[in-house]
DOKOLKE-252845 format. One record per residue: residue number from 1; residue in one letter; x, y, z of N, C-alpha, C, O in turn. Coordinates in steps of 0.1 Angstrom, whole numbers, plus 5000, padded with zeros to 4 digits. Example, Ala and Ser with C-alpha at 12.3 -4.5 7.8 and 13.67 -1.06 7.14 Angstrom:
REM DOKOLKE-252845
[1; A; [5132; 4943; 5078]; [5123; 4955; 5078]; [5132; 4967; 5078]; [5142; 4967; 5085]],
[2; S; [5128; 4978; 5071]; [5137; 4989; 5071]; [5129; 5000; 5079]; [5134; 5011; 5080]],
***
This chain:
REM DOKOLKE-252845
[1; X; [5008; 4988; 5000]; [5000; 5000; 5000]; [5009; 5013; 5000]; [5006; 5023; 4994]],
[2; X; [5020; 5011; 5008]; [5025; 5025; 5005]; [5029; 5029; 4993]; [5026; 5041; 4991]],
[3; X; [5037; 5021; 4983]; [5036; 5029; 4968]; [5025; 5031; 4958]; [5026; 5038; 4948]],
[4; X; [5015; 5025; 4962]; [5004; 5028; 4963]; [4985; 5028; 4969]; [4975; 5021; 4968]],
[5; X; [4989; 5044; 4977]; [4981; 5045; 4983]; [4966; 5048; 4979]; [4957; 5053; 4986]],
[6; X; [4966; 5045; 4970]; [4951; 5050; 4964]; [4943; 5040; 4965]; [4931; 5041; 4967]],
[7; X; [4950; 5024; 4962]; [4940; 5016; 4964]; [4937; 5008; 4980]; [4932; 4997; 4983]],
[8; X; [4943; 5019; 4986]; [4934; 5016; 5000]; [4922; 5012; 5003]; [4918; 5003; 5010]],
[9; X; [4913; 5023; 4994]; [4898; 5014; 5000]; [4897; 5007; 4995]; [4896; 4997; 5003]],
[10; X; [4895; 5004; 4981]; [4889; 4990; 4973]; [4896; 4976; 4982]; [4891; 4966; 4986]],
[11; X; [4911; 4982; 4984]; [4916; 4966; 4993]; [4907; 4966; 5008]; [4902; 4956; 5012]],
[12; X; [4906; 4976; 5012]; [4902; 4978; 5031]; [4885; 4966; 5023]; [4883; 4954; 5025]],
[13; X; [4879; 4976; 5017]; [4866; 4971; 5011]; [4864; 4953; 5008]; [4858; 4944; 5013]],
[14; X; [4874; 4954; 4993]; [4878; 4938; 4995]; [4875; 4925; 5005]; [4868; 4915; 5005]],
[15; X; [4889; 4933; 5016]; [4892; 4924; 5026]; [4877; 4923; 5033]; [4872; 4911; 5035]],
[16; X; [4869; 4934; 5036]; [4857; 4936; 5045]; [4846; 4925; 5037]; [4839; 4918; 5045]],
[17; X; [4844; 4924; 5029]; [4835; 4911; 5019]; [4837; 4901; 5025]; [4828; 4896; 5032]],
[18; X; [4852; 4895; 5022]; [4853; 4886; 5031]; [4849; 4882; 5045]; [4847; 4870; 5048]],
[19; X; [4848; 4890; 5053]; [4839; 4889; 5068]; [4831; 4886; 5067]; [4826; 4878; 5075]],
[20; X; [4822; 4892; 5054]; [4808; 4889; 5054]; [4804; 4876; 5043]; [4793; 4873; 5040]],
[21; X; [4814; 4871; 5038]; [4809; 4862; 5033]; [4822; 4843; 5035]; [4831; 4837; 5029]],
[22; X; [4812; 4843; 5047]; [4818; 4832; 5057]; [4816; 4815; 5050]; [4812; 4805; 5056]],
[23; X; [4821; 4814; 5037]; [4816; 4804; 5036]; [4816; 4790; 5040]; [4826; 4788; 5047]],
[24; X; [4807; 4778; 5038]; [4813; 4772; 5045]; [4815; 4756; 5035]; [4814; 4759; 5023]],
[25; X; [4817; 4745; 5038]; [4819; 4735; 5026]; [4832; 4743; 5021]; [4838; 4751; 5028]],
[26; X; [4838; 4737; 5006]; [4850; 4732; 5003]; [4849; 4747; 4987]; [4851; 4744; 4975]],
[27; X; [4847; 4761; 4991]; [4844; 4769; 4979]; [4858; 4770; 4974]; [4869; 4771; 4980]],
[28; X; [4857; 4770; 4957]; [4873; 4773; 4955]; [4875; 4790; 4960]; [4869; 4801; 4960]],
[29; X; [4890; 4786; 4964]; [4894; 4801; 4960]; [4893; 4813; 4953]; [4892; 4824; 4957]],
[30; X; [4894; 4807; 4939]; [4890; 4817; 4926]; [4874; 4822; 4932]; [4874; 4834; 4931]],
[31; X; [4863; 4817; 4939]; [4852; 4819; 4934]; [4851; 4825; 4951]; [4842; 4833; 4953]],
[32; X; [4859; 4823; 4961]; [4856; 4837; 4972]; [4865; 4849; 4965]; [4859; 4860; 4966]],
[33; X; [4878; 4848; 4959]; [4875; 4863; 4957]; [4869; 4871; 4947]; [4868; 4883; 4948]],
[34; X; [4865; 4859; 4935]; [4855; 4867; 4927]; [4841; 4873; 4937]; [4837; 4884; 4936]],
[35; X; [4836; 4866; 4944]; [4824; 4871; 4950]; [4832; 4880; 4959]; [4823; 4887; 4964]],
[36; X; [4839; 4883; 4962]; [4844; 4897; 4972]; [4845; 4905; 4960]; [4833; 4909; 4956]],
[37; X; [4854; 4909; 4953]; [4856; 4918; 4940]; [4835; 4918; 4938]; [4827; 4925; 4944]],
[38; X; [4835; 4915; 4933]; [4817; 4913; 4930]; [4812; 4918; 4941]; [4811; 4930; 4938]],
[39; X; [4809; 4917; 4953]; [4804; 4926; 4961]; [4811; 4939; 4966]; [4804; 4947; 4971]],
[40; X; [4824; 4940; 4964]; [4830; 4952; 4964]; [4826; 4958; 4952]; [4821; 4969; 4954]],
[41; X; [4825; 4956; 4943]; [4821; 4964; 4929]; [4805; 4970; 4930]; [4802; 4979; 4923]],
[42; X; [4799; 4964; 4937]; [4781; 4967; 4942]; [4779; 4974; 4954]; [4768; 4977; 4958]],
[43; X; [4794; 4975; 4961]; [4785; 4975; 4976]; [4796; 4984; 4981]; [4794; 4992; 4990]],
[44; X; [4808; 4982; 4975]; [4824; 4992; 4981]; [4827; 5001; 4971]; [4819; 5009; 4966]],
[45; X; [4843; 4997; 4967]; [4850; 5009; 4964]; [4854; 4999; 4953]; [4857; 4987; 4954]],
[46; X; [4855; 5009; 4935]; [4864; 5004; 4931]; [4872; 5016; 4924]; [4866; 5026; 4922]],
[47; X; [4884; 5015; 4921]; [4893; 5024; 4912]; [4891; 5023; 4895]; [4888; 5013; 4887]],
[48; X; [4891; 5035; 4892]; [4894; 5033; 4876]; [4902; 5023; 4870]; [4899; 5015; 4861]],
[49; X; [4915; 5022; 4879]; [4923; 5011; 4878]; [4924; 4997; 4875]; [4931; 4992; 4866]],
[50; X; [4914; 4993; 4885]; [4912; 4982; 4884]; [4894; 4976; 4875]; [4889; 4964; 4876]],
[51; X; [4888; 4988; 4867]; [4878; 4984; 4858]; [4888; 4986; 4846]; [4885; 4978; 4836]],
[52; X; [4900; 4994; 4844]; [4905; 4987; 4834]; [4914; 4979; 4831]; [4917; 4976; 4820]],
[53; X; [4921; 4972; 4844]; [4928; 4961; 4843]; [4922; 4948; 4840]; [4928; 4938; 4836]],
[54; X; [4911; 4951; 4842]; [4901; 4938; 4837]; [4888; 4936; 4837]; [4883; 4925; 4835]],
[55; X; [4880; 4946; 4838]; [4867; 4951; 4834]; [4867; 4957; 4820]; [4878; 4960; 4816]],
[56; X; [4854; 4958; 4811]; [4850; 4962; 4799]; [4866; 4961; 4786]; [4870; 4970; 4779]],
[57; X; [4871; 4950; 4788]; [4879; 4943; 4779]; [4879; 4928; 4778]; [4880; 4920; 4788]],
[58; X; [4879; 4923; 4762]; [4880; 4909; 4757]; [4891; 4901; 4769]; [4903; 4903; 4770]],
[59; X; [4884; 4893; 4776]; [4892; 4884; 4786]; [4910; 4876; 4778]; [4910; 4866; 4772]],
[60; X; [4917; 4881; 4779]; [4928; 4872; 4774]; [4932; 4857; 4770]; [4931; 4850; 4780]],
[61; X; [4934; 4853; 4764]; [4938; 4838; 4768]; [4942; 4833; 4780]; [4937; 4823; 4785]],
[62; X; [4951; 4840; 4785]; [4956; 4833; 4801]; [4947; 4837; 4813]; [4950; 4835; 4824]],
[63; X; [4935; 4843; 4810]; [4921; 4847; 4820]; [4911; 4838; 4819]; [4905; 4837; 4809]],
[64; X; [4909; 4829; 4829]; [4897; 4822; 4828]; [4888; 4822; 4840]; [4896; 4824; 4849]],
[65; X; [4875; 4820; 4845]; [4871; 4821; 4855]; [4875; 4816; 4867]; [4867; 4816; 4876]],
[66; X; [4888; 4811; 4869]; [4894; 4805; 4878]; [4907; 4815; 4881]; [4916; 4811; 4888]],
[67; X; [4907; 4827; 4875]; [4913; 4835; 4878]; [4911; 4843; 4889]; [4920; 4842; 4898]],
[68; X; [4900; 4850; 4891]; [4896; 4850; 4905]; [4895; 4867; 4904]; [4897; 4873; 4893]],
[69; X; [4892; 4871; 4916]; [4897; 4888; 4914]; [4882; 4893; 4908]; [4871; 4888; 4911]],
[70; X; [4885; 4905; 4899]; [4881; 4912; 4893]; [4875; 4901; 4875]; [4864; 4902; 4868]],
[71; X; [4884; 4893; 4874]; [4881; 4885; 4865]; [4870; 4881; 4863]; [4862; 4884; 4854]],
[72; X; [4868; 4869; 4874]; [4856; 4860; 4880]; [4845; 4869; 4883]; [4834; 4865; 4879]],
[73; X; [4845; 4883; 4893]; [4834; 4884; 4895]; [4828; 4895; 4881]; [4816; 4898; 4880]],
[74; X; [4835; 4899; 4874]; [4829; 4899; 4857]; [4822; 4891; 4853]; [4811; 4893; 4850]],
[75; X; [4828; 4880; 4853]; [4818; 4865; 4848]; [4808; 4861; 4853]; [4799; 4854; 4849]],
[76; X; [4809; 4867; 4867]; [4795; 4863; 4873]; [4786; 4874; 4875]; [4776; 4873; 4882]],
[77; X; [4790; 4891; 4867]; [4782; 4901; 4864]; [4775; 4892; 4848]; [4763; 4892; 4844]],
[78; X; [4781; 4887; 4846]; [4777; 4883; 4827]; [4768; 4873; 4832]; [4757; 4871; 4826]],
[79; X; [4772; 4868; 4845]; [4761; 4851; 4844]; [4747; 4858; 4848]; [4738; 4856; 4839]],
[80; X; [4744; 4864; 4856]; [4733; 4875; 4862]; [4728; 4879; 4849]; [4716; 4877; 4849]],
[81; X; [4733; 4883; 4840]; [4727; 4888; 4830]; [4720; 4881; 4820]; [4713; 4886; 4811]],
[82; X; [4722; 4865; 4820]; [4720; 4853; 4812]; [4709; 4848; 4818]; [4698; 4845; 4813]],
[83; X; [4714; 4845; 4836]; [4703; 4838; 4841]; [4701; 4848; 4858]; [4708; 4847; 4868]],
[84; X; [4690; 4857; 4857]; [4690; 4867; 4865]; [4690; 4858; 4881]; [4686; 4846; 4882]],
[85; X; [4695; 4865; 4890]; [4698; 4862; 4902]; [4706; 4851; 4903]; [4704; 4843; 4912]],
[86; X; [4716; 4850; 4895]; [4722; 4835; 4896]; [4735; 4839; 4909]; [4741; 4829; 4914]],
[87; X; [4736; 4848; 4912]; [4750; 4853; 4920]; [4745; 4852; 4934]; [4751; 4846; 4943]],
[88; X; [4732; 4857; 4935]; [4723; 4858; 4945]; [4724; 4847; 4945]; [4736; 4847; 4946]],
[89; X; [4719; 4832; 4945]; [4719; 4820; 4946]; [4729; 4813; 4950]; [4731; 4805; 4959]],
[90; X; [4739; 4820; 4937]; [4754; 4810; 4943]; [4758; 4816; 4960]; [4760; 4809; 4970]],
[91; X; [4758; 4826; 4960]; [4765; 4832; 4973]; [4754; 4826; 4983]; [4758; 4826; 4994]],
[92; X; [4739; 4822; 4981]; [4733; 4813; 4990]; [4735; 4801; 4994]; [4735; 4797; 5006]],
[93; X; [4739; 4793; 4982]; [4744; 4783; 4980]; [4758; 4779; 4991]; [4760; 4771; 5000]],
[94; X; [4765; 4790; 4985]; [4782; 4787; 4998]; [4783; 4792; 5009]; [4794; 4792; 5015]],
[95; X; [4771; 4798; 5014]; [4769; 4799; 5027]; [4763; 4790; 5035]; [4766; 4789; 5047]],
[96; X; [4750; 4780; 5028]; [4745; 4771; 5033]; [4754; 4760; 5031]; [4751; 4750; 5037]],
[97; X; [4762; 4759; 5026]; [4770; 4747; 5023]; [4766; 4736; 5014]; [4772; 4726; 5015]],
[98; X; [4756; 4738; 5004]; [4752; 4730; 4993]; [4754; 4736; 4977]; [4745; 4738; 4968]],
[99; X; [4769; 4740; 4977]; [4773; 4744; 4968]; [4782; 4732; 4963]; [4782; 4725; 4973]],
[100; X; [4788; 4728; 4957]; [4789; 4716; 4946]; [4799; 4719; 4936]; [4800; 4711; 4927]],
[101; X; [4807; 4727; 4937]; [4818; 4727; 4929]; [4814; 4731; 4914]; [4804; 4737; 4912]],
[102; X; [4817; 4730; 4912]; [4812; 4736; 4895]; [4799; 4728; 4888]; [4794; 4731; 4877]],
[103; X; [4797; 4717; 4895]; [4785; 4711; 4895]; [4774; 4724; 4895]; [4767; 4725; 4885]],
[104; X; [4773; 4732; 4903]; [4763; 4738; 4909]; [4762; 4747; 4895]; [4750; 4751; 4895]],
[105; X; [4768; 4751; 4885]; [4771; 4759; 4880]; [4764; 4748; 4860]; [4759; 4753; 4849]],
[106; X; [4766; 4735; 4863]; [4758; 4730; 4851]; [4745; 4729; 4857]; [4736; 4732; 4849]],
[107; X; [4741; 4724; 4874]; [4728; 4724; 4873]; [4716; 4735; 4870]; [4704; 4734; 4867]],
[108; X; [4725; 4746; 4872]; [4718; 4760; 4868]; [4715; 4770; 4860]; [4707; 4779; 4860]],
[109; X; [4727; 4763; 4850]; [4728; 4768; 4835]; [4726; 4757; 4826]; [4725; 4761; 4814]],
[110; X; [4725; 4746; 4827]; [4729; 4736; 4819]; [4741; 4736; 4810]; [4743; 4728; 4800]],
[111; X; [4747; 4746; 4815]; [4761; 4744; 4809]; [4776; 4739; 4811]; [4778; 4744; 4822]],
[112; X; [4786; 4735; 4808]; [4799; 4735; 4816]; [4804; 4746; 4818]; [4799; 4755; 4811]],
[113; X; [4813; 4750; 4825]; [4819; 4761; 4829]; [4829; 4764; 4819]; [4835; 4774; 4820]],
[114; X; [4830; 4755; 4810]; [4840; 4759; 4797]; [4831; 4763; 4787]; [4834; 4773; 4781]],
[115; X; [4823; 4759; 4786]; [4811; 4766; 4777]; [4807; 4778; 4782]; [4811; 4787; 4775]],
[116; X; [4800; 4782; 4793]; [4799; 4790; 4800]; [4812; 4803; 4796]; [4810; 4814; 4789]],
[117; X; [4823; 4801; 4801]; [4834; 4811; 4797]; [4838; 4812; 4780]; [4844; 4822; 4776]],
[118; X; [4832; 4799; 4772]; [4837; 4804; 4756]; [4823; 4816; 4757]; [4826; 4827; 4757]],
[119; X; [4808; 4813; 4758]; [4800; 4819; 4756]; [4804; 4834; 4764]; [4801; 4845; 4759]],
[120; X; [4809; 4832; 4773]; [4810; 4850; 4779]; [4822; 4855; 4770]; [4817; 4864; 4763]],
[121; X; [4836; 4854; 4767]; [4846; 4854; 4757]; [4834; 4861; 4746]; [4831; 4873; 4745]],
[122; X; [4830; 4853; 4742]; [4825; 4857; 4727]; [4816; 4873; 4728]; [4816; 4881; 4719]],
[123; X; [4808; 4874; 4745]; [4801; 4884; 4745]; [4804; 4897; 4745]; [4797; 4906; 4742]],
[124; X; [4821; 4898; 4749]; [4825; 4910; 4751]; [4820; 4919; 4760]; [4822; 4931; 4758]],
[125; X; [4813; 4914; 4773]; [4807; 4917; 4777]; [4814; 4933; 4788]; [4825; 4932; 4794]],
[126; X; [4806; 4945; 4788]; [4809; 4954; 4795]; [4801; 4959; 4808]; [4788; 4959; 4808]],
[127; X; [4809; 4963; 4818]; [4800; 4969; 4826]; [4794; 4978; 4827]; [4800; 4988; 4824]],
[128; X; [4776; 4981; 4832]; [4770; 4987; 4831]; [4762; 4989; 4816]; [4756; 4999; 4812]],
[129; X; [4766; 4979; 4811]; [4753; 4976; 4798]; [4747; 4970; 4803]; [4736; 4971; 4798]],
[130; X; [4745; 4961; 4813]; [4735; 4955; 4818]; [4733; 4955; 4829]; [4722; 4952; 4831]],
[131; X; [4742; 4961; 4843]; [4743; 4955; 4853]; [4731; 4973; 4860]; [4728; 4975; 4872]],
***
């Protein structure tokens, strides 16, 4: 933080998500800090910075939703937009502990999660066209 102090809150904010989202069962990593980033982006602080380090641009080749961050919870602004309240759900889901690993993610879309990310890839999807 000291060489850069600007992104104090979004990290203070970040970290604070996490408090509130206690999950319990076996969640991957990638997918608590996409849902922190994801509720920091709705509920905290974010920097210009970091909407353009990886918000409203074509995901890379080496970005996949197992990236985590700012990455993942993009993908799961895109999934919301596909299948409304699906974030709502998941974050119900890994709090009650009947969340299922990426299972949870074909029973709800009927998709794989590789499908799922070629289909968002392709959408180009930006923030605040839908959200």
């Amino acid at each position: 933080m000291q060489g850069n102090p600007d992104q104090l809150p979004e990290t203070f904010c970040h970290e604070l998500m996490h408090q509130v989202l206690p999950y319990k069962n076996n969640v991957e990593k990638w997918l608590i800090e996409g849902m922190a980033d994801y509720g920091n982006y709705y509920y905290g602080t974010t920097s210009p910075q970091w909407h353009r380090d990886s918000f409203n641009n074509t995901p890379r080749n080496d970005i996949s939703w197992q990236s985590g961050y700012q990455h993942t919870a993009k993908f799961l602004m895109w999934l919301d937009t596909k299948f409304p309240g699906f974030t709502l759900s998941l974050h119900k889901a890994c709090l009650q502990g009947t969340y299922k690993k990426q299972k949870y993610f074909i029973d709800k879309t009927d998709k794989t999660m590789e499908q799922l990310w070629a289909l968002y890839r392709k959408s180009n999807f930006k923030i605040g066209a839908a959200d």
